[in-house]
Gaussian input, Z-matrix of N, CA and C with variables (Angstrom, degrees):
# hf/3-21g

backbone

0 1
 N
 C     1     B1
 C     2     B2     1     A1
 N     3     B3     2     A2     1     D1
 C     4     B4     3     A3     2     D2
 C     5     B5     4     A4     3     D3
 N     6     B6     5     A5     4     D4
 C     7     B7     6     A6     5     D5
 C     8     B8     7     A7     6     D6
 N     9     B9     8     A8     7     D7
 C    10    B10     9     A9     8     D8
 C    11    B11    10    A10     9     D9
 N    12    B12    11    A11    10    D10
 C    13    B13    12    A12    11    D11
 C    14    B14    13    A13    12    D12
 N    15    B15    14    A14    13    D13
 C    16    B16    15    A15    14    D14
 C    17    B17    16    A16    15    D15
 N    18    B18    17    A17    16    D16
 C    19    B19    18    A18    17    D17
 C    20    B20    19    A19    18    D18
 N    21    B21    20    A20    19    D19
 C    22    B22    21    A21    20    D20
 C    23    B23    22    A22    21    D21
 N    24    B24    23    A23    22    D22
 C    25    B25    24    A24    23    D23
 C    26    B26    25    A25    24    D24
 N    27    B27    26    A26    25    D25
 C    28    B28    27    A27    26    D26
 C    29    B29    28    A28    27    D27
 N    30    B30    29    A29    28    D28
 C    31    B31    30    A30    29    D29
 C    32    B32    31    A31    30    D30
 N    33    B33    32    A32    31    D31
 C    34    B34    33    A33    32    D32
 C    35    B35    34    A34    33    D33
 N    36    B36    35    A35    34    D34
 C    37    B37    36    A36    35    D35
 C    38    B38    37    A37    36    D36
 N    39    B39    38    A38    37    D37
 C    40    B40    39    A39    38    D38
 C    41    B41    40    A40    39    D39
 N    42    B42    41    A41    40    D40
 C    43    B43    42    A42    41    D41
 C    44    B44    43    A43    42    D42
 N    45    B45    44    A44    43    D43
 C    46    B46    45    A45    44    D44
 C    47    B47    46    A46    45    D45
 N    48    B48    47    A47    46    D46
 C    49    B49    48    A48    47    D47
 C    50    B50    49    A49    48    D48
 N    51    B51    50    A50    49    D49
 C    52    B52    51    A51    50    D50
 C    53    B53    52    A52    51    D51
 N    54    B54    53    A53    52    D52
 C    55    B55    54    A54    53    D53
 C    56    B56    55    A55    54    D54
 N    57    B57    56    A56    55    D55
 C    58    B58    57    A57    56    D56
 C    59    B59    58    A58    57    D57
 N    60    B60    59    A59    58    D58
 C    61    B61    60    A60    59    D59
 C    62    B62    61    A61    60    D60
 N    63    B63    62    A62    61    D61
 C    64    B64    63    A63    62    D62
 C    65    B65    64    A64    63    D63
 N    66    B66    65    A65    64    D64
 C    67    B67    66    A66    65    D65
 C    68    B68    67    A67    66    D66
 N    69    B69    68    A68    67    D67
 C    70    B70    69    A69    68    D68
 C    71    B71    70    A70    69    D69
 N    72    B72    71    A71    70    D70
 C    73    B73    72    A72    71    D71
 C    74    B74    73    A73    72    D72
 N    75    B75    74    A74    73    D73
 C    76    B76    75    A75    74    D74
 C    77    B77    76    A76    75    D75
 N    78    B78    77    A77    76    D76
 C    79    B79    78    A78    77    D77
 C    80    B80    79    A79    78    D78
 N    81    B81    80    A80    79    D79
 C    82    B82    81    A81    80    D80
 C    83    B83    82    A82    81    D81
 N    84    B84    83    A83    82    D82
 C    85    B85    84    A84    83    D83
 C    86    B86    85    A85    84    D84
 N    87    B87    86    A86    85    D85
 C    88    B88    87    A87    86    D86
 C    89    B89    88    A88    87    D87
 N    90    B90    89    A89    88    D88
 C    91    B91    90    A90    89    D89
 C    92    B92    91    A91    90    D90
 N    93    B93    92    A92    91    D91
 C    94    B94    93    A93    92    D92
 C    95    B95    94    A94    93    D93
 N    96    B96    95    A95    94    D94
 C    97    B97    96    A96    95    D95
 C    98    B98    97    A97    96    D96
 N    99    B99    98    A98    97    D97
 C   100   B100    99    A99    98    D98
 C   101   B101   100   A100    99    D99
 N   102   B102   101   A101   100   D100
 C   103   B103   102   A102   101   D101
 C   104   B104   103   A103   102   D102
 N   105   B105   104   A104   103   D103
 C   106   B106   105   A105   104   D104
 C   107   B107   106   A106   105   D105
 N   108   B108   107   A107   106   D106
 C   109   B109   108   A108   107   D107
 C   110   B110   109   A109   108   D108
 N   111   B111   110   A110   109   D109
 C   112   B112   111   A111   110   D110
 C   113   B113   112   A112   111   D111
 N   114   B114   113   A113   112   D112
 C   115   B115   114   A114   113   D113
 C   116   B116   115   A115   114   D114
 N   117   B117   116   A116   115   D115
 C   118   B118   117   A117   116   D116
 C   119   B119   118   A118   117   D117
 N   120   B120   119   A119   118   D118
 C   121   B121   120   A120   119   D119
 C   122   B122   121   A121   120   D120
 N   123   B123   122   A122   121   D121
 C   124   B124   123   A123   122   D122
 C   125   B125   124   A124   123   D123
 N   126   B126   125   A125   124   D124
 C   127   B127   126   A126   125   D125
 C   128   B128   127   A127   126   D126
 N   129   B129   128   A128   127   D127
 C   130   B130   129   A129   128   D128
 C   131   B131   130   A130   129   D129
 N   132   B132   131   A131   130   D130
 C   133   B133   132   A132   131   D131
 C   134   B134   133   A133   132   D132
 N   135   B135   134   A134   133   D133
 C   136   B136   135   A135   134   D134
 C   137   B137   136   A136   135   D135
 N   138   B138   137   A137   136   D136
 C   139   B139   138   A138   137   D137
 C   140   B140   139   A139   138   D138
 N   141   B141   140   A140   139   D139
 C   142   B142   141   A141   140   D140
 C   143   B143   142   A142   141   D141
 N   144   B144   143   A143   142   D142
 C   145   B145   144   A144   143   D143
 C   146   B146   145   A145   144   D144
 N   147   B147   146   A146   145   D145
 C   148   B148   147   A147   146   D146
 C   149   B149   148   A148   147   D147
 N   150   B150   149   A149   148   D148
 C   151   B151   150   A150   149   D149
 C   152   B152   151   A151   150   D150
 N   153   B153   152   A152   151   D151
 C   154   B154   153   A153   152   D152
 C   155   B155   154   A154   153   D153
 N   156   B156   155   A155   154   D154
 C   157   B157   156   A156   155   D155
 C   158   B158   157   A157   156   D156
 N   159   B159   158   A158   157   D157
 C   160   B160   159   A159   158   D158
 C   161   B161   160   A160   159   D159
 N   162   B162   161   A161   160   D160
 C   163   B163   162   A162   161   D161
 C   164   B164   163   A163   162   D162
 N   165   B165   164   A164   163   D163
 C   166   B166   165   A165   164   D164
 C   167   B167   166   A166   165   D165
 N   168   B168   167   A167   166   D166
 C   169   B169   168   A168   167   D167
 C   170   B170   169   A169   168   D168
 N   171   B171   170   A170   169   D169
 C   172   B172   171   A171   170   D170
 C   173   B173   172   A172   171   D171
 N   174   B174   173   A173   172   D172
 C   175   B175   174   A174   173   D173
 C   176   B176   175   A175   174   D174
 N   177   B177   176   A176   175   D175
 C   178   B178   177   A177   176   D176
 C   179   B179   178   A178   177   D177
 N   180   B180   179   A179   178   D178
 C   181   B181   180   A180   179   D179
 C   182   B182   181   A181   180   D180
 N   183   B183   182   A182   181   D181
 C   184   B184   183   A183   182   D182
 C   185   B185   184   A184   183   D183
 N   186   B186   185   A185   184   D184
 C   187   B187   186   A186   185   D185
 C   188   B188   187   A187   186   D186
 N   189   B189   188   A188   187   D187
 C   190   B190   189   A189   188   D188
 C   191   B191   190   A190   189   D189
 N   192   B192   191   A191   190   D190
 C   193   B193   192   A192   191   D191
 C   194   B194   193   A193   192   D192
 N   195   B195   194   A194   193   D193
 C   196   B196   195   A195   194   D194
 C   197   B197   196   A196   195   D195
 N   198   B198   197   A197   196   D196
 C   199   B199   198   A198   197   D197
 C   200   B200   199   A199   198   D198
 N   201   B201   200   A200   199   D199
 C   202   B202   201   A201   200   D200
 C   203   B203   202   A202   201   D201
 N   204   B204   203   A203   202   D202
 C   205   B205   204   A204   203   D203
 C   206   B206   205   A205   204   D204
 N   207   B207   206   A206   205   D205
 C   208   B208   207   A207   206   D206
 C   209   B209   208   A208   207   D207
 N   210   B210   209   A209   208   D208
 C   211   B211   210   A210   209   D209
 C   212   B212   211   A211   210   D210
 N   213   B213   212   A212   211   D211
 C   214   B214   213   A213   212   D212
 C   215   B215   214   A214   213   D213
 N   216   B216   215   A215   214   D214
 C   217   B217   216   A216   215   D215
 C   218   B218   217   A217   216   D216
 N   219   B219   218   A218   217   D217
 C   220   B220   219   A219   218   D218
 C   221   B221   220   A220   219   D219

   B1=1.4293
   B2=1.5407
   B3=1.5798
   B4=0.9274
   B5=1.8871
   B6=1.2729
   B7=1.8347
   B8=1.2413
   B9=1.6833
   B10=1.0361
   B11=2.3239
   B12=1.5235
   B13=1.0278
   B14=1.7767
   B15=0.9876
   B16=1.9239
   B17=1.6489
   B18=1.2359
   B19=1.3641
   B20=1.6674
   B21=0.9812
   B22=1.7272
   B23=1.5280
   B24=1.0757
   B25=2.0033
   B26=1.7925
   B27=1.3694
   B28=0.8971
   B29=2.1252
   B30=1.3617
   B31=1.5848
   B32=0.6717
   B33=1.6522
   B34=1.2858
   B35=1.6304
   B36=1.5082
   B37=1.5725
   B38=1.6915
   B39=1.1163
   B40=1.6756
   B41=1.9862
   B42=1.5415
   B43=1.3607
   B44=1.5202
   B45=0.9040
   B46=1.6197
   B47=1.4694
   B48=1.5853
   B49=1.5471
   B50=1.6724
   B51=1.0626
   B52=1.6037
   B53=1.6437
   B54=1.3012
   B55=1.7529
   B56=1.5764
   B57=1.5600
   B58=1.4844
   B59=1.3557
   B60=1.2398
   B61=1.6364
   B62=1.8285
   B63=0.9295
   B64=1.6084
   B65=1.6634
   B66=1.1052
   B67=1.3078
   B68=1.6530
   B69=1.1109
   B70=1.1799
   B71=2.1787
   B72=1.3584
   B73=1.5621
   B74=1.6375
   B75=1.3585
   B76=1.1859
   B77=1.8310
   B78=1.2046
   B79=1.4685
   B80=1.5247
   B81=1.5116
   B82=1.1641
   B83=1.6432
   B84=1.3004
   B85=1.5700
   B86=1.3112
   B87=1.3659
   B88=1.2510
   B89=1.8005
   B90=1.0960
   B91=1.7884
   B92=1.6078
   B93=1.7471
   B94=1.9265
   B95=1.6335
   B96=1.3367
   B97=1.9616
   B98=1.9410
   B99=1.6866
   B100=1.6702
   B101=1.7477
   B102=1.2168
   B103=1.7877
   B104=1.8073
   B105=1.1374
   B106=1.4332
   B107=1.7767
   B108=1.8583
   B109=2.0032
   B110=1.4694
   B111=1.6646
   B112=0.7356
   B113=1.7382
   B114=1.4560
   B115=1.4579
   B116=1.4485
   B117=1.8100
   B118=1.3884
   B119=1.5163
   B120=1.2010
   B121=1.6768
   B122=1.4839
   B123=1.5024
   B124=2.0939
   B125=1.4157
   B126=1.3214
   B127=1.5203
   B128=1.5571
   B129=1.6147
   B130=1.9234
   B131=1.4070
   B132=1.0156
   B133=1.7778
   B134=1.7282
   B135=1.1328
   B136=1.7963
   B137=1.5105
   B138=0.9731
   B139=1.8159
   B140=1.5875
   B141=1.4805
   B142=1.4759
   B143=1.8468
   B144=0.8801
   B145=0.9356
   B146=1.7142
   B147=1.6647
   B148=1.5115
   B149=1.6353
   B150=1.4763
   B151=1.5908
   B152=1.5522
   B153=1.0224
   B154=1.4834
   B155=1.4898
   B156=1.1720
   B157=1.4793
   B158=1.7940
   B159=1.3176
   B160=1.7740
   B161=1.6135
   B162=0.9766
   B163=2.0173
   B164=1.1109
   B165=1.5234
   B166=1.2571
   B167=1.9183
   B168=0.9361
   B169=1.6005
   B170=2.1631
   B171=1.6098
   B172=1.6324
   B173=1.7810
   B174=1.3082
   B175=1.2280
   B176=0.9598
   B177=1.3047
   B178=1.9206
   B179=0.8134
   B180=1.4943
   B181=1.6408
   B182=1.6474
   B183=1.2112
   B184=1.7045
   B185=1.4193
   B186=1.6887
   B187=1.7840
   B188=0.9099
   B189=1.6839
   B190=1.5993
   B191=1.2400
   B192=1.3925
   B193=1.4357
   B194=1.2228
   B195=1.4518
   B196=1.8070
   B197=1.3915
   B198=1.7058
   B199=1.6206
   B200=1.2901
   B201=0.8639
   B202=1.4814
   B203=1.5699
   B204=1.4339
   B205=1.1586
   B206=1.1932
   B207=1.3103
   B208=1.7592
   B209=1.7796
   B210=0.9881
   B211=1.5366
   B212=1.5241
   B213=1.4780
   B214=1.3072
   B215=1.8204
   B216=1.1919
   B217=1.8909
   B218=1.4625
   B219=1.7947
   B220=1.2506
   B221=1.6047
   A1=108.30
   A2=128.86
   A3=112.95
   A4=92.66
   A5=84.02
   A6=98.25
   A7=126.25
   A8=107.73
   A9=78.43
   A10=77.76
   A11=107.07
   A12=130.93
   A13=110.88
   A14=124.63
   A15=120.15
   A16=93.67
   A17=96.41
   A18=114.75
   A19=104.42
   A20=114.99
   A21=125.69
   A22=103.82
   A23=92.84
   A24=107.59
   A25=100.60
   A26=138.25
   A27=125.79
   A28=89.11
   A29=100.17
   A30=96.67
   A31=114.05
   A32=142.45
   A33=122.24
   A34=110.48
   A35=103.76
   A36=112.80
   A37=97.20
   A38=105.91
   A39=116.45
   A40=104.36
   A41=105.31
   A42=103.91
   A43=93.94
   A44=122.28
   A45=107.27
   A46=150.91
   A47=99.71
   A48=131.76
   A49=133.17
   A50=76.86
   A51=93.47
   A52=107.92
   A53=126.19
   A54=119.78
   A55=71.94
   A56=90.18
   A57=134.12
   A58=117.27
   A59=127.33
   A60=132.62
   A61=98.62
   A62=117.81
   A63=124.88
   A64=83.60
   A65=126.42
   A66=127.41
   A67=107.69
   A68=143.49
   A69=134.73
   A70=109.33
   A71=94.68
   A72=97.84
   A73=114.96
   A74=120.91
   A75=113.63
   A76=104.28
   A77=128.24
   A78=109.44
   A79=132.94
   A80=104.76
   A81=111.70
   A82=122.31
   A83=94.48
   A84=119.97
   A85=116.28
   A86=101.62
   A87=115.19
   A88=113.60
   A89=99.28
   A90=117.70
   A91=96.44
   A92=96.28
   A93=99.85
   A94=89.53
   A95=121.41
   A96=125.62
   A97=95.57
   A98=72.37
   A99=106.02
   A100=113.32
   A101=110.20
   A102=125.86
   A103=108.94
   A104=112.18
   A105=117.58
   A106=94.76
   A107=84.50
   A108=97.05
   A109=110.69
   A110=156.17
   A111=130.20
   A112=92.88
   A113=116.89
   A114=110.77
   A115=87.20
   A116=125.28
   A117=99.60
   A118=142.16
   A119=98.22
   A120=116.42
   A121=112.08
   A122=60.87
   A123=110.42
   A124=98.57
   A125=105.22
   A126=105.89
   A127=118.99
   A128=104.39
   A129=98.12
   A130=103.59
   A131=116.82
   A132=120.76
   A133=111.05
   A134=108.97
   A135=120.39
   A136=124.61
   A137=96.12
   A138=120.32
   A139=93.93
   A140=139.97
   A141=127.41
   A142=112.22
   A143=105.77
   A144=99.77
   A145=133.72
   A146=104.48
   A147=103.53
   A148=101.53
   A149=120.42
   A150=103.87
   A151=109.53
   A152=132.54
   A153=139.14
   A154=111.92
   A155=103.58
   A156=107.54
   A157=125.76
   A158=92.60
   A159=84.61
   A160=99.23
   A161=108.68
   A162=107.20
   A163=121.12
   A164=114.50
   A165=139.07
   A166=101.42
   A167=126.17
   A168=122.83
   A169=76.00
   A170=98.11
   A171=104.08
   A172=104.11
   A173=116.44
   A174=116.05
   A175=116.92
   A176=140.59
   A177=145.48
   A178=101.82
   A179=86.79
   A180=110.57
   A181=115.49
   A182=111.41
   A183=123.53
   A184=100.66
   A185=114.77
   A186=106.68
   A187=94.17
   A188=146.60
   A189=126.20
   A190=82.34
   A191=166.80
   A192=142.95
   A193=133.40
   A194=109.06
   A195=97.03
   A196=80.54
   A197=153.39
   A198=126.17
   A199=112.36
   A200=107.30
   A201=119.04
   A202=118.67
   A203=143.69
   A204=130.34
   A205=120.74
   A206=115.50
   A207=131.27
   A208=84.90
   A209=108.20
   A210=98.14
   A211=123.14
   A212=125.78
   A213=141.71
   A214=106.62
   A215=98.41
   A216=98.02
   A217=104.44
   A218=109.90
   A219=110.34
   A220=111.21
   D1=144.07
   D2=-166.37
   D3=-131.85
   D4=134.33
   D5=-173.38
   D6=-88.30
   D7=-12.00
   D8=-166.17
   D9=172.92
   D10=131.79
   D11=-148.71
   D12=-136.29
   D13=117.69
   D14=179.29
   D15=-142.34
   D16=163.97
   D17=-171.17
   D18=-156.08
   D19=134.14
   D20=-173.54
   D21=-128.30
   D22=150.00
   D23=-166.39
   D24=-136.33
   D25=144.67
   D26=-170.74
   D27=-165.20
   D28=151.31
   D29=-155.92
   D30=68.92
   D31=50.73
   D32=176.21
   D33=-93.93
   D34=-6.05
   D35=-170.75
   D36=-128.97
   D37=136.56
   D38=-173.29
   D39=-130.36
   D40=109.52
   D41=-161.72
   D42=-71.60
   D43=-60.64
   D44=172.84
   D45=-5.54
   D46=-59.52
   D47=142.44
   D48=-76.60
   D49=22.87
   D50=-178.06
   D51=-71.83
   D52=159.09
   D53=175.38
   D54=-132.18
   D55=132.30
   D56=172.83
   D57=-134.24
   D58=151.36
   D59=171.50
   D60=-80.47
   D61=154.49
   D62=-158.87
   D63=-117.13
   D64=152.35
   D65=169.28
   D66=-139.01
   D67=129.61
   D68=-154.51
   D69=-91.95
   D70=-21.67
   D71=171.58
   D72=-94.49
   D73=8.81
   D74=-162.55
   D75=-107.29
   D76=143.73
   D77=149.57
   D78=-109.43
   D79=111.90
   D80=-157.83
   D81=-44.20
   D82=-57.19
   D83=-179.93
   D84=-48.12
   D85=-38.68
   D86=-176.39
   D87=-68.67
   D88=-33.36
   D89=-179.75
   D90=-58.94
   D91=-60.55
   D92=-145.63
   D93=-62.12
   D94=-42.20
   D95=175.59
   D96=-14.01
   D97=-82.25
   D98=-168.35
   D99=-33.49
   D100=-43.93
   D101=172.50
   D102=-69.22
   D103=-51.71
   D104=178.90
   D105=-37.49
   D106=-101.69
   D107=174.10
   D108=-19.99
   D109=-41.56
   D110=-153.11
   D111=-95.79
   D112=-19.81
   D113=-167.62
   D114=-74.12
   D115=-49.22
   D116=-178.34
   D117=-55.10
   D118=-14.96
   D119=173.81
   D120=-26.75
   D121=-75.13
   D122=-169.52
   D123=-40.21
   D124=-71.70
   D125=-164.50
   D126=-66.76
   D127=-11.64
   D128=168.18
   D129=-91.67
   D130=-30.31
   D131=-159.75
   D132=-99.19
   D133=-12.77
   D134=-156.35
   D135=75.04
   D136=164.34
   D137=-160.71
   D138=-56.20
   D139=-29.30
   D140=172.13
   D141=-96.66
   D142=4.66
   D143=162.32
   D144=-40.19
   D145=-46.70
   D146=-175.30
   D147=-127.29
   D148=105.55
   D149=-166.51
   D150=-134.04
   D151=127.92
   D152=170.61
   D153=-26.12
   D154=121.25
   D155=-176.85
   D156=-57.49
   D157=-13.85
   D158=172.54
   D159=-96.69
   D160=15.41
   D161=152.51
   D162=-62.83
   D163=-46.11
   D164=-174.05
   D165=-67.06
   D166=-23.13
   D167=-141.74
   D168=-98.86
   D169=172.55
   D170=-179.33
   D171=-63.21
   D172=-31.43
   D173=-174.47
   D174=-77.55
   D175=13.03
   D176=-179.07
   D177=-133.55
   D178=143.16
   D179=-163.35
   D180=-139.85
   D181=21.63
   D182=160.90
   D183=-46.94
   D184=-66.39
   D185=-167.89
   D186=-55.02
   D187=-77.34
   D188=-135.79
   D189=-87.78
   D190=52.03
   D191=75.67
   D192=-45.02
   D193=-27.05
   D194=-163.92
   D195=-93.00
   D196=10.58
   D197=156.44
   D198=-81.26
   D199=4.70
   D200=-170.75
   D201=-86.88
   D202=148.83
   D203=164.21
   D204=-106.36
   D205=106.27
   D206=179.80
   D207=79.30
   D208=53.40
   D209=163.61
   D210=78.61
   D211=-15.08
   D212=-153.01
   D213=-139.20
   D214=128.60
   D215=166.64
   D216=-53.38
   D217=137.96
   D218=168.65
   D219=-69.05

């Protein structure tokens, strides 16, 4: 009898083959670079590590979010 069954998929997204809107002033490559490095940041340094400056201002509220879990006091 079998109880119990999982299956894992990996590659399921190929940036290469990706369909994107082309924009003629933009450089793409240059963006996804820029997104990579900042995800690596993040993930050595933590999630505040790299944050939009109106975070910083009284009206942002990323820091007293990121103590938060899922957004909310436990």
């Amino acid at each position: 009898m079998i109880r119990h069954v999982s299956v894992g998929l990996t590659k399921l997204y190929d940036k290469e083959d990706a369909d994107i809107q082309l924009d003629l002033f933009e450089d793409r490559t240059k963006k996804n670079d820029i997104g990579y490095v900042m995800d690596a940041i993040r993930a050595k340094f933590g999630a505040t590590a790299i944050l939009r400056a109106s975070s910083y201002t009284n009206a942002g509220v990323t820091l007293e979010r990121s103590k938060k879990i899922g957004g909310h006091f436990a």
